[in-house]
C-alpha positions as CSV (number, residue, x, y, z in Angstrom):
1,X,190.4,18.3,6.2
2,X,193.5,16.4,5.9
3,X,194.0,16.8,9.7
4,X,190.7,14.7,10.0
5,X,191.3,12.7,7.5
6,X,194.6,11.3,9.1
7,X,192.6,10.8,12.5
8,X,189.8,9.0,10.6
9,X,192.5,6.7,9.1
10,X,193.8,6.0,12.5
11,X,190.7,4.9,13.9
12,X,189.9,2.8,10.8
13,X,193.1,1.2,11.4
14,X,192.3,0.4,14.9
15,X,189.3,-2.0,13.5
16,X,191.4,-4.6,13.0
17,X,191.9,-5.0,17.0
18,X,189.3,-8.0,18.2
19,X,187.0,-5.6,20.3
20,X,186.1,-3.5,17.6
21,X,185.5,-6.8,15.1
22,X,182.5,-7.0,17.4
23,X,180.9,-4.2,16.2
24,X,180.1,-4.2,12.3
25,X,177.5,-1.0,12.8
26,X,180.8,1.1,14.3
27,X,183.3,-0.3,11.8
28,X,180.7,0.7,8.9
29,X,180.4,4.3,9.8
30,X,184.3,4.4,10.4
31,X,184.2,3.6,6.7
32,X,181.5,6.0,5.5
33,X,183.8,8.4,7.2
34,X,186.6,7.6,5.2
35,X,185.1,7.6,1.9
36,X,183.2,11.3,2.8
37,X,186.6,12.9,3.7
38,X,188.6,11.1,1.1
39,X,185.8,12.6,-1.9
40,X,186.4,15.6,-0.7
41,X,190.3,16.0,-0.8
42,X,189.2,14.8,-4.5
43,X,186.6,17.7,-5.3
44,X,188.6,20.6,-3.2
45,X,191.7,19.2,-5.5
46,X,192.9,17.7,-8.8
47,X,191.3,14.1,-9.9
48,X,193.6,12.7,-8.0
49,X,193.9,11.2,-4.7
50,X,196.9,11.9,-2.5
51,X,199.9,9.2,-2.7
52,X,199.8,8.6,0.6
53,X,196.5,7.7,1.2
54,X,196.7,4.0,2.1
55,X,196.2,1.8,-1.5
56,X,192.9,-0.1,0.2
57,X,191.5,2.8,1.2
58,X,191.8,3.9,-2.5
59,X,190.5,0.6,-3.6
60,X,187.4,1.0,-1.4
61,X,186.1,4.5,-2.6
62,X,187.3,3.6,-6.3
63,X,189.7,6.2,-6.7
64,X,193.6,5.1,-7.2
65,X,195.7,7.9,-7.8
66,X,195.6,7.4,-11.7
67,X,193.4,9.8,-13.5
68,X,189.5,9.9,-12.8
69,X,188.0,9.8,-16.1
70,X,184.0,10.5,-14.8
71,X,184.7,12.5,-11.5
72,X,180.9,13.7,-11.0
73,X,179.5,10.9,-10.6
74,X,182.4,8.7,-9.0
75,X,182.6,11.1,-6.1
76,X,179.1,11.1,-5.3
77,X,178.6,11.0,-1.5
78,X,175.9,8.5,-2.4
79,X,177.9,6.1,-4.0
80,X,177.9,3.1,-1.2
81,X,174.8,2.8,0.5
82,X,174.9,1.7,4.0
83,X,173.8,-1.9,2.1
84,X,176.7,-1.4,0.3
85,X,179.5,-1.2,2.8
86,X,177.8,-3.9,5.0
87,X,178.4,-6.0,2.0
88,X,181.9,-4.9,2.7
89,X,182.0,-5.9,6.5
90,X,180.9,-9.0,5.6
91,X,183.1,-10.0,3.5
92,X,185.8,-8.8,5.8
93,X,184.7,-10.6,8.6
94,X,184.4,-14.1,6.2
95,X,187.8,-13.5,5.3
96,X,189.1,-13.2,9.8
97,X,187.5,-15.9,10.5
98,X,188.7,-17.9,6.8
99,X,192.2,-17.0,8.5
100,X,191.6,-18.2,12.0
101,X,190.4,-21.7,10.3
102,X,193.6,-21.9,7.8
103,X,196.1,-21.0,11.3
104,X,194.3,-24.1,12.7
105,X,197.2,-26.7,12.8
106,X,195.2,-29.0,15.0
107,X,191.7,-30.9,14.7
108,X,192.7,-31.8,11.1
109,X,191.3,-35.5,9.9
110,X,192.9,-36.5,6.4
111,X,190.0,-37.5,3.9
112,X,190.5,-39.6,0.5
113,X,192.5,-38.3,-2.0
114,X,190.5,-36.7,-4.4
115,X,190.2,-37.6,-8.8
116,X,191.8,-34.0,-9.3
117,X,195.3,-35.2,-7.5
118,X,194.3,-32.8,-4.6
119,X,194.4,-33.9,-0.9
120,X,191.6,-33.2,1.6
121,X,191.0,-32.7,4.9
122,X,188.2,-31.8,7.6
123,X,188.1,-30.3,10.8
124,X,184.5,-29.5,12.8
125,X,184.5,-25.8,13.5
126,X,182.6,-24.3,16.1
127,X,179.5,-22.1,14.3
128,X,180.1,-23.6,11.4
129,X,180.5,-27.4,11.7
130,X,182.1,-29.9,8.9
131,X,184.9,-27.4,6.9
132,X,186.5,-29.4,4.2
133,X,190.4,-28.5,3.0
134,X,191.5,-29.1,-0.4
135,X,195.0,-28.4,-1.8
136,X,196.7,-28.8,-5.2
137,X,199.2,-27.0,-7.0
138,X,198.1,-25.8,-10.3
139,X,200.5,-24.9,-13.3
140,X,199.1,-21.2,-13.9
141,X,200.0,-17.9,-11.8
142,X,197.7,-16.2,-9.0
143,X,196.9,-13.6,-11.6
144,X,195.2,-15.9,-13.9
145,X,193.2,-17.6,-11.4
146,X,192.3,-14.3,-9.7
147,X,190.6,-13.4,-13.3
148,X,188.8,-16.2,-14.3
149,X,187.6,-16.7,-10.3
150,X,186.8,-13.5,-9.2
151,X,186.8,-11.1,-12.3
152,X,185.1,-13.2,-14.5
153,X,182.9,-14.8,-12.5
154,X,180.1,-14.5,-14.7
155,X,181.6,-16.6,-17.4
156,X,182.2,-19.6,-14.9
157,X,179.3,-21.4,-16.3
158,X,181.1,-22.4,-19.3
159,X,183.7,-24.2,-18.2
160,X,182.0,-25.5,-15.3
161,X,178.9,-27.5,-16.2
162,X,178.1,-28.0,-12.8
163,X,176.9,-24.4,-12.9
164,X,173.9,-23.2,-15.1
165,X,174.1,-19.7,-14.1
166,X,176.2,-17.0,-12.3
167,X,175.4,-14.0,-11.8
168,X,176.8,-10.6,-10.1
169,X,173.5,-8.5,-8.3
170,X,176.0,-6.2,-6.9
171,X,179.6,-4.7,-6.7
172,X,181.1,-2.2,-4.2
173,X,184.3,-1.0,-5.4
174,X,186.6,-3.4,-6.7
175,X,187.0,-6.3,-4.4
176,X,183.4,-7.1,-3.3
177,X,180.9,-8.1,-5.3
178,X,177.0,-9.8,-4.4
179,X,176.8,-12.9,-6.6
180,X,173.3,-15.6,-7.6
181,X,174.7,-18.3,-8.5
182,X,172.8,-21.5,-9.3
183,X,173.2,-25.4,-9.9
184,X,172.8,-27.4,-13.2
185,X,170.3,-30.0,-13.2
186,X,171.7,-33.0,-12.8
187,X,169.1,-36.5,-13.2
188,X,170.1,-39.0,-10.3
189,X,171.7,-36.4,-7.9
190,X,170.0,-37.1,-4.8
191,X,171.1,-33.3,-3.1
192,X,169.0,-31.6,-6.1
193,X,169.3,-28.0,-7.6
194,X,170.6,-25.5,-5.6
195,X,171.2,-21.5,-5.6
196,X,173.0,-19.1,-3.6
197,X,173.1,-16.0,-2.5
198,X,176.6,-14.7,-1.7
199,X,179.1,-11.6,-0.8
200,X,182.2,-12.5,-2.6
201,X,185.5,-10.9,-1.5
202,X,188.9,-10.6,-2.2
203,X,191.4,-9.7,0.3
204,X,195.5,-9.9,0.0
205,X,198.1,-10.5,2.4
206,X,201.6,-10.1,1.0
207,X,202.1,-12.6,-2.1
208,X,198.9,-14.6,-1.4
209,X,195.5,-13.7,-3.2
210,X,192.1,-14.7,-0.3
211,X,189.0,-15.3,-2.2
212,X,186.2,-15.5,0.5
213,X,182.2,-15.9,0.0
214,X,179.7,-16.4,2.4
215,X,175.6,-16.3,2.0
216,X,174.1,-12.7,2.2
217,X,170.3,-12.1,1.5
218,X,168.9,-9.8,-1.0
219,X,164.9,-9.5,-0.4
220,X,163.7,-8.4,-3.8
221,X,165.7,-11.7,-5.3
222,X,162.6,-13.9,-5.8
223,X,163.5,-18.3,-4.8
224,X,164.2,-20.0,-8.2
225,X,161.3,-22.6,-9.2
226,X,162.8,-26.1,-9.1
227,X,165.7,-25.0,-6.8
228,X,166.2,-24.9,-2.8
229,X,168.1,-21.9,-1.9
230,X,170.5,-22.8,0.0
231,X,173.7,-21.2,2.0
232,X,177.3,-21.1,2.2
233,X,178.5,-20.7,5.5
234,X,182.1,-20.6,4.2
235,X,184.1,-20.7,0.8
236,X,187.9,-19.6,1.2
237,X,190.3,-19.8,-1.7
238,X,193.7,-18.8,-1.4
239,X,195.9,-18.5,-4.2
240,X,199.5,-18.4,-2.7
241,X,202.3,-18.3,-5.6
242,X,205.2,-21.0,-5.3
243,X,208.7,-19.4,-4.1
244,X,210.6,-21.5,-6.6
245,X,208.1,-21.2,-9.3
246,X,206.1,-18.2,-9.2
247,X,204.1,-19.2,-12.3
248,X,202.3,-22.0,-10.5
249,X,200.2,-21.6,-7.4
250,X,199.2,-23.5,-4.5
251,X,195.2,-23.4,-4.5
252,X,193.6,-24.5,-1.5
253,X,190.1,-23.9,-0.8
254,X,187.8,-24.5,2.8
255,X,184.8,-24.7,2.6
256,X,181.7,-25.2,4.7
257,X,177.7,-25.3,3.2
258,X,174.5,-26.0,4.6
259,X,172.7,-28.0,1.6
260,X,169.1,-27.2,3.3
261,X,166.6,-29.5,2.7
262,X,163.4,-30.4,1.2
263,X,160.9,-32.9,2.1
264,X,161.2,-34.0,-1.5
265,X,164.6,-34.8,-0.7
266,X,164.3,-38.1,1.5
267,X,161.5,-39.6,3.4
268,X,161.6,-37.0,6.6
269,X,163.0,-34.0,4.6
270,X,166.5,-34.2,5.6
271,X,170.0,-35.2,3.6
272,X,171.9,-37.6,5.6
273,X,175.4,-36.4,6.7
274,X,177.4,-39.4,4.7
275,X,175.8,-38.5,1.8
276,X,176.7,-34.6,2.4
277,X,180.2,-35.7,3.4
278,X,180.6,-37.2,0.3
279,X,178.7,-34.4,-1.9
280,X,181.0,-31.5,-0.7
281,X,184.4,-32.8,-1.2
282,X,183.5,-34.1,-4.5
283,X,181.8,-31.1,-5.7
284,X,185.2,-29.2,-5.3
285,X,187.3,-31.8,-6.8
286,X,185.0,-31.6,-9.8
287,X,185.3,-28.2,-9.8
288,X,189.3,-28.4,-9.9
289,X,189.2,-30.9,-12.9
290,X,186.4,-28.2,-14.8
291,X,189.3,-25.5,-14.3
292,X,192.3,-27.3,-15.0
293,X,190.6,-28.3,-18.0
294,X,189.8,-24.6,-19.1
295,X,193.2,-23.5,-18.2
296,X,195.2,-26.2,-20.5
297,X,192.8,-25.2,-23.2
């Protein structure tokens, strides 16, 4: 009922206070709640949704209030698994914490200026330990970088050669998606092949675009031969348009990995932190030159 419905809404609402944070499992059947009452204003009705249902709401059952071309099977109360909106709450809660770290205005160390023109910075976070900050201003609009980072993920790999393969396992409406994405060899490089397993999610807070991953697991996804699987902790980038020129953006991107190790990797089987200190900062500057060359192109 819409009675329900609007109660449901209020309590979803109420999630983002810090004592319900604490507890994903109640937050994900707040959610399931939604999406059951909000199919069923869809099947009782038209294949629309109500107006006033609140647009990420909309966003997270797949229905806007434009036309539903395939309504069978889009309101299907099985459409997001339980798997599939804890893929949601995590995402959700990368992207709290990705905004705690950028309101941090203390703790900051500068780093080297990086090839790419970008300045960097670290600060040691509790729980998640070295988190590097890199910002440039880049002379294309959010929209642009939104696609090519978050909607066409997939195609990464050629523009970046640093990549050999991305991947999406997963998506759950329109702004979460479970990604495998893995390394390039690369002879000499003494981290070695890598490949992650991630929940990638895009968030929004008035102009500026969040684009958060963190490492997820997906049991039947079977280790890569030749590569270590290994975890981001955190990846934030936030696109955030320039008041005076809104076709370029300021990009600036924290990030936190653990590497792992092997026992090929040095005598003792660990990476030394110097030589991760080094890798991580310079793995996102390379990353900015790869996309600022695709962009110009």
């Amino acid at each position: 009922s819409r009675v329900m419905l609007r109660a449901t809404v209020k309590l979803c609402c109420g999630i983002a206070h810090d004592h319900l944070r604490r507890l994903p499992g109640f937050k994900v059947t707040a959610v399931a709640a939604i999406q059951k009452d909000v199919r069923g204003l869809v099947v009782r009705g038209s294949h629309r949704l109500p107006p006033k249902i609140p647009h990420c709401i909309q966003r997270l059952v797949g229905k806007e209030t434009a036309t539903c071309p395939e309504l069978a099977g889009d309101v299907s109360p099985s459409r997001f698994s339980s798997v599939d909106l804890s893929y949601v709450t995590q995402g959700e809660t990368a992207l709290q914490r990705a905004l705690s770290i950028l309101q941090q205005r203390t703790g900051w160390q500068a780093e080297t200026m990086l090839d790419a023109g970008a300045t960097v910075s670290s600060a040691a976070v509790p729980g998640l330990g070295k988190v590097f900050r890199v910002e440039v201003v880049l002379a294309v609009p959010v929209a642009r970088l939104h696609r090519e980072l978050f909607e066409r993920i997939e195609q990464m790999p050629q523009w970046n050669p640093t990549l050999s393969q991305v991947k999406v396992l997963q998506r759950v409406g329109t702004d979460t998606l479970v990604t495998h994405e893995v390394t390039a060899p690369s002879p000499g490089n003494l981290v070695g092949q890598r490949d992650f397993v991630s929940v990638r999610h895009c968030g929004r807070r008035e102009t500026a675009v969040y684009l958060v991953g963190t490492a997820t697991h997906l049991e039947p996804l079977p280790l890569q031969e030749g590569c270590i699987r290994a975890e981001s902790r955190l990846s934030c980038i936030v696109l955030q348009p320039l008041a005076e020129d809104p076709g370029r953006t300021r990009f600036t991107w924290l990030l936190s990995m653990d590497l792992k190790a092997s026992a090929t990797t040095l005598p003792g089987g660990w990476i030394p932190v110097s030589v991760i200190n080094r890798v991580l900062p310079q793995s996102q500057a390379d990353f900015i030159r790869h996309l600022r060359r695709h962009l110009s192109a």
